[in-house]
Each structure stands twice: as structure tokens, then as C-alpha cells.
C-alpha positions, 0 to 999 in steps of 0.5 A: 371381437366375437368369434366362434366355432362350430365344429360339427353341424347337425346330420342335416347341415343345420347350425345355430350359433346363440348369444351374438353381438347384434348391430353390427356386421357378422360374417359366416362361412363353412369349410369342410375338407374340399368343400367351403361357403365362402364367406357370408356377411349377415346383421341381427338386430336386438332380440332377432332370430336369423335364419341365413342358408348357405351353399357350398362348393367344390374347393379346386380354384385356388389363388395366392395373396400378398401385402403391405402392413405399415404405421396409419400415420407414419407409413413406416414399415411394421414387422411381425404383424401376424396375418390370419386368412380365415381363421386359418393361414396365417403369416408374419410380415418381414422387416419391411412389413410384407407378408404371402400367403399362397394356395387359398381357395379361391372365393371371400375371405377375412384377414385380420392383422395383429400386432401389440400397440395397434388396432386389429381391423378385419379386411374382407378381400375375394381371391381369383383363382390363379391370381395373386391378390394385394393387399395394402394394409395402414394399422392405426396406433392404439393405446393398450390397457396395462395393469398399474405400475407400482412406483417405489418412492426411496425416501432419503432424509437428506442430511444423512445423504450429505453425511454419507450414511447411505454410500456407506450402507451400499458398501455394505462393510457395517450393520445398519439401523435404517430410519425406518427401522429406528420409527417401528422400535421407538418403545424400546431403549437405546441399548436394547435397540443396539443389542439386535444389532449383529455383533454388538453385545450390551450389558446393563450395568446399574447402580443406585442413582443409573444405569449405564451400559458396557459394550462390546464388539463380538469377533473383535481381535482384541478382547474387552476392545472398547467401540468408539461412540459417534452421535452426529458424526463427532465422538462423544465423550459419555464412556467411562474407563471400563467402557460403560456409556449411559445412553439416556445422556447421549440421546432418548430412542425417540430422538434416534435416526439411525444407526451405524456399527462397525465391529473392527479396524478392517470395516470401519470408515476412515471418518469413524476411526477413533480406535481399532475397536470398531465403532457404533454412529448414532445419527439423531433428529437434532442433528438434522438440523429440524425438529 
């Protein structure tokens, strides 16, 4: 909708009003303190230069108008339209879509009718002086451009959602290397993997023919406690007295899916309670059933 305001005139009542949308109706009117045009109604065509006079008139007459707004198709009711009289009364219809507004000069008028999800027509009406004028309004349903919707797809592999890994990650009781996670440190060893983990500490151990790794749980109670290993949710077998564990034996890194760790008693599931120790639960692609 164009709209536009002049709101000082030349000296000698001269308006221009530049850039207008042309071929289709235009309406013009003029107010100043007691004085008004009324409303005028005028047409360019493309490239045009109109020339519309107007004279005006000692406000005094005043009349009142009131109305309905309901749904185009329905005939519902529709609450909180905002009504505008020419630019400048304005009224919000109540729960049954009535609206009044009172004291308008008598003479031509625009309504507009504003309310989110419908069209906004303009309605041209004439108050009568010491006459209330109705106006019954039907508002056509329009469909409104919003900016796109971003949906969020939680991609959930499903045999560690049958495994329980991610009810035991809203618990919120272990630290956990998401799949996601596992995909961006794939370069990186198992053991340099677990040592980002928070309380997990990993050292390496080499000899001539390996290397092994002995771990350990930090603010664990018991000093030098040894975590139960899980891979695929049974215990492995892989640690030696000591608690050194190759992981090459276990599972390459590329293999890996995610990781669980547990530090103590006190955080760990019952399913992974091989020791007070705490545990660490290595979930790899075999044993997911697919390659």
C-alpha cells in the first residue's frame, strides 16, 4: 500500500507528491486544525502529470461510526483488528469483532483493517453529521511470508539408541564422545582420543615389539583403581595386571563410534559395573551390525 504525507504545503496551498504508483486508484484529502478536504479519489496513468484541486471546509458537523470485522469465510468473529479512520482515529475491535469510534468530521473517509494472517482492504464510507455510521467488515484470510524455518534433524544411529548410549547421555552422570565427534578425530589414536576426555588420563607404555597404554580415572577414591574396559557393551579382556590395555587390539580409531567413561562407583550404569573403578565403553561400527 502507498502511503504518503505532506505535512507542510507551500504559502500558497500548492502540494506535489512525486513517484505514485499509477493505474490504480488514489485517494487525497487534507486536514488542518478545523479545516478538511474530505477525501478525493484520482487515477494517473503511466508518465502522467495530474493536476487535482481541492477546497476546503470548516470542520463543525461531526458524526460517530461503528462496525463488525468477521472471518471472509467463516463469519467468526475477529478480535484485535486495528481499525484506522483516516489516518488518524483508530480502534481495536473487542472479542466479538466490534469496533466505535466517535466524533469524526462529518464527510468522506478511508478505514483500513489490520490484522496479522488477513488481507487489509480499505473501505471508503461518508459520516453524516449527528449520525452513526456502520460498517460491516468481511476480512479475507491471507497467507503471509515468513522467513524459512531452520529444522534441525537429530540424526540418531539406531543400535546405540537400542543400546541405551543416548538415555544414558540425557543422564548426564558420564563424559561422552559423541559420533560426530569420533567422525572429526578419526587421525588421532584411540588413546589420544580418551586423554580429551575429562577425568580420563592415559599414558603410553612402549616396549620393543608394542605399545600399550595404562589408564587411570582422575578423582577416583581409590588410588592406581583400574576402569573396566566395555567394547560393544561386554567386557574385554585386553588389560594386563597393571592396567595397560593395547588398544590396536581392541578396535582401530576409524572403527570407533562413540565413547562412554564413567569415573567412579557413584556415576556408573549398573550395565557397565565391573568394578568400582569406574568404566570406559567403546562403542565401534562392528558392532553395529553394518559395515
Amino acid at each position: 500500500m502507498f502511503t504518503n504525507n505532506l505535512l507542510a504545503p507551500s504559502g500558497d496551498g500548492r502540494y506535489i507528491f512525486c513517484d505514485v504508483p499509477v493505474d490504480n486508484p488514489l485517494f487525497i484529502w487534507a486536514y488542518a486544525l478545523d479545516r478538511d478536504t474530505g477525501v478525493h479519489q484520482v487515477r494517473l496513468a503511466d508518465s502522467e502529470t495530474l493536476r487535482h484541486d481541492m477546497g476546503v471546509r470548516v470542520l463543525t458537523s461531526l458524526g460517530d461510526v461503528v462496525g463488525t470485522v468477521v472471518d471472509h469465510d467463516t463469519g467468526e468473529p475477529i478480535p484485535n483488528v486495528v481499525v484506522t479512520v483516516s489516518e488518524r482515529e483508530t480502534a481495536l475491535t473487542d472479542t466479538r469483532g466490534h469496533f466505535r469510534i466517535a466524533n469524526l468530521v462529518a464527510g468522506a473517509h478511508m478505514a483500513r483493517f489490520e490484522r496479522i494472517g488477513y488481507g487489509e482492504p480499505e473501505i471508503r464510507f461518508v459520516v453524516e453529521s449527528d449520525v452513526t455510521s456502520v460498517l460491516d467488515i468481511r476480512l479475507p484470510v491471507e497467507a503471509i511470508a515468513m522467513e524459512p524455518l531452520v529444522a534441525v534433524v537429530d540424526r540418531r544411529a539406531q543400535w546405540l539408541e537400542r543400546s541405551g548410549f543416548y538415555q544414558r547421555l540425557q543422564l548426564g552422570l558420564g563424559s561422552f564422545v559423541l559420533p560426530s565427534e569420533m567422525d572429526q578425530v578419526r587421525h588421532r589414536t584411540l588413546a589420544e582420543v580418551l586423554n580429551t576426555v575429562p577425568g580420563v588420563r592415559v599414558t603410553p607404555e612402549c616396549g620393543h615389539l608394542s605399545c600399550r597404554s595404562n589408564i587411570r580415572m582422575q578423582g577416583n577414591a581409590v588410588p592406581g583403581c583400574i576402569p573396566t574396559i566395555y567394547v560393544d557393551g561386554r567386557e574385554t579382556r585386553q588389560i594386563v595386571p597393571g592396567g595397560s590395555i593395547d588398544f590396536g587390539l581392541i578396535s582401530p580409531t576409524g572403527d570407533v563410534a562413540a565413547i562412554e567413561t564413567y569415573r567412579g562407583l557413584a556415576d556408573t550404569p549398573a550395565e557397565f559395573l565391573g568394578s568400582r573403578c569406574g568404566a570406559i565403553v567403546i562403542w565401534t561400527r562392528r558392532g553395529s551390525g553394518t559395515d
